[in-house]
C-alpha positions as CSV (number, residue, x, y, z in Angstrom):
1,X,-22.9,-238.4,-33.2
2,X,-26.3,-239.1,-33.4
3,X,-27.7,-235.4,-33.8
4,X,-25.2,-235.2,-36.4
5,X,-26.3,-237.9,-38.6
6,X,-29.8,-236.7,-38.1
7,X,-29.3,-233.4,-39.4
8,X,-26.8,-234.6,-42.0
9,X,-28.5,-237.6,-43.4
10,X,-31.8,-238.2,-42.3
11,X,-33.5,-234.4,-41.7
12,X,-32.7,-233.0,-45.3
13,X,-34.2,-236.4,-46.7
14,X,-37.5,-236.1,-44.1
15,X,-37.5,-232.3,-45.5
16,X,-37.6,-233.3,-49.0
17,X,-40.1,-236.3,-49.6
18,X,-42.4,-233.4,-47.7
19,X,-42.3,-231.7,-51.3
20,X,-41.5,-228.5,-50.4
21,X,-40.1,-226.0,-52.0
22,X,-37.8,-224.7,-49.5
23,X,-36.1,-228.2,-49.9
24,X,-33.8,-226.7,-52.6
25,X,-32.4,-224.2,-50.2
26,X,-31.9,-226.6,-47.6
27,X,-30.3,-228.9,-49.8
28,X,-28.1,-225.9,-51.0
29,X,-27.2,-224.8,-47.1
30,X,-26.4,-228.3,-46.1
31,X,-24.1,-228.6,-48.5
32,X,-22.3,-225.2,-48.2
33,X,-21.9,-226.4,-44.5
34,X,-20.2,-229.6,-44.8
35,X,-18.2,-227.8,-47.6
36,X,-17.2,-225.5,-45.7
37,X,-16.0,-227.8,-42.6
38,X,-13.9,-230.2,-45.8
39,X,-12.0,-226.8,-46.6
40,X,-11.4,-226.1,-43.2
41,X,-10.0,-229.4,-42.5
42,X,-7.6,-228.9,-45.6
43,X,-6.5,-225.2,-45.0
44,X,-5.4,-226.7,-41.7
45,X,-3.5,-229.4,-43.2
46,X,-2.2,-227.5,-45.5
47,X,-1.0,-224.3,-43.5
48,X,1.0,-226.7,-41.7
49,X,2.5,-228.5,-44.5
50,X,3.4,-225.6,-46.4
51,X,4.7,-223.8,-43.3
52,X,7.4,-227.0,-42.4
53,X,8.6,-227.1,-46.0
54,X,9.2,-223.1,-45.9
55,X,10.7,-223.8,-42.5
56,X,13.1,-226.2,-43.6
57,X,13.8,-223.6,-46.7
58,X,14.4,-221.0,-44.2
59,X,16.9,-222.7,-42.4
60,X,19.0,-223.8,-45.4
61,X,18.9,-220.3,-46.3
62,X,20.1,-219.2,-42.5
63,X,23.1,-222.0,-42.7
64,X,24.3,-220.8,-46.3
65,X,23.8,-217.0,-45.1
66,X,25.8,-217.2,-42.1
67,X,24.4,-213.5,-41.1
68,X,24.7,-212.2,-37.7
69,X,20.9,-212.3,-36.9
70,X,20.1,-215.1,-34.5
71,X,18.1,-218.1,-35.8
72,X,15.1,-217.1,-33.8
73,X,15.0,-213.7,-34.6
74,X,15.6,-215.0,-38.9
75,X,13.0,-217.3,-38.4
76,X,10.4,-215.0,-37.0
77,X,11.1,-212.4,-39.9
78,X,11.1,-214.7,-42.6
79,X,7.8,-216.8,-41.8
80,X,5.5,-213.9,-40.5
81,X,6.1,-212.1,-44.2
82,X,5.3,-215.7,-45.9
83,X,2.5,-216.9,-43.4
84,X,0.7,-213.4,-44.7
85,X,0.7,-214.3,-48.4
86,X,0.1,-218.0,-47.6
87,X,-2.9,-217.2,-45.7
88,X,-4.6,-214.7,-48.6
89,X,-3.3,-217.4,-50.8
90,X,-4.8,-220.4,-49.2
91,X,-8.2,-218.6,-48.2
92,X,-8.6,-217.8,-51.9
93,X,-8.0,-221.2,-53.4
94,X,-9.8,-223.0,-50.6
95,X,-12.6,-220.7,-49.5
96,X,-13.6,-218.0,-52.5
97,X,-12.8,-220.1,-55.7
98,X,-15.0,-223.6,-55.0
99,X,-17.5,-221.9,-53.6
100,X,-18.3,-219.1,-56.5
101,X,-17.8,-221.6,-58.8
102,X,-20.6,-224.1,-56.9
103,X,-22.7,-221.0,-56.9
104,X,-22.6,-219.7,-60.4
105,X,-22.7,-223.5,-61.1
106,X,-25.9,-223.5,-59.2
107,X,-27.3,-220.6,-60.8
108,X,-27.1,-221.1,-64.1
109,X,-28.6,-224.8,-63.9
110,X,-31.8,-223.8,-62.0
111,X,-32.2,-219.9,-62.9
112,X,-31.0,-219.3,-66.1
């Protein structure tokens, strides 16, 4: 716990009161870390949200359907062809969008 409050609060500080240029970058890599880790955490939470509520769809959808499949088989079927567009879905809004945005955001304060 103690490395990790070194490099997360007092290294990047150290860094910069030495005046160096390079801070920036630092600055710019710690933060894309521990932003990265924070969307971790929520794709995580939210796979397993959003997969319970399609569960619970699914099986409302198996009891009104009354087909002859069994209700392992449905279930297998129905969640691997969601879990695909949830996962594009959820890496897109989680991973891609905040951090092009941060980045243009970044870009066109300091180098435009």
């Amino acid at each position: 716990m103690r490395a990790l409050r070194r490099f997360v609060v007092d290294f990047p500080a150290r860094a910069y009161q030495a005046g160096d240029r390079g801070t920036d970058m630092l600055a710019f890599v710690r933060f894309f870390f521990i932003a990265f880790l924070f969307a971790t955490v929520l794709y995580i939470a939210l796979w397993f949200s959003f997969r319970m509520r399609r569960r619970r769809l699914i099986l409302m959808d198996w009891k009104t359907d009354h087909s002859d499949r069994k209700l392992k088989t449905f279930l297998a079927e129905e969640t691997a062809r969601y879990d695909r567009i949830r996962h594009l879905s959820l890496i897109a809004v989680l991973y891609v969008l905040p951090f092009v945005t941060v980045t243009v955001i970044i870009y066109l304060t300091n180098f435009h």
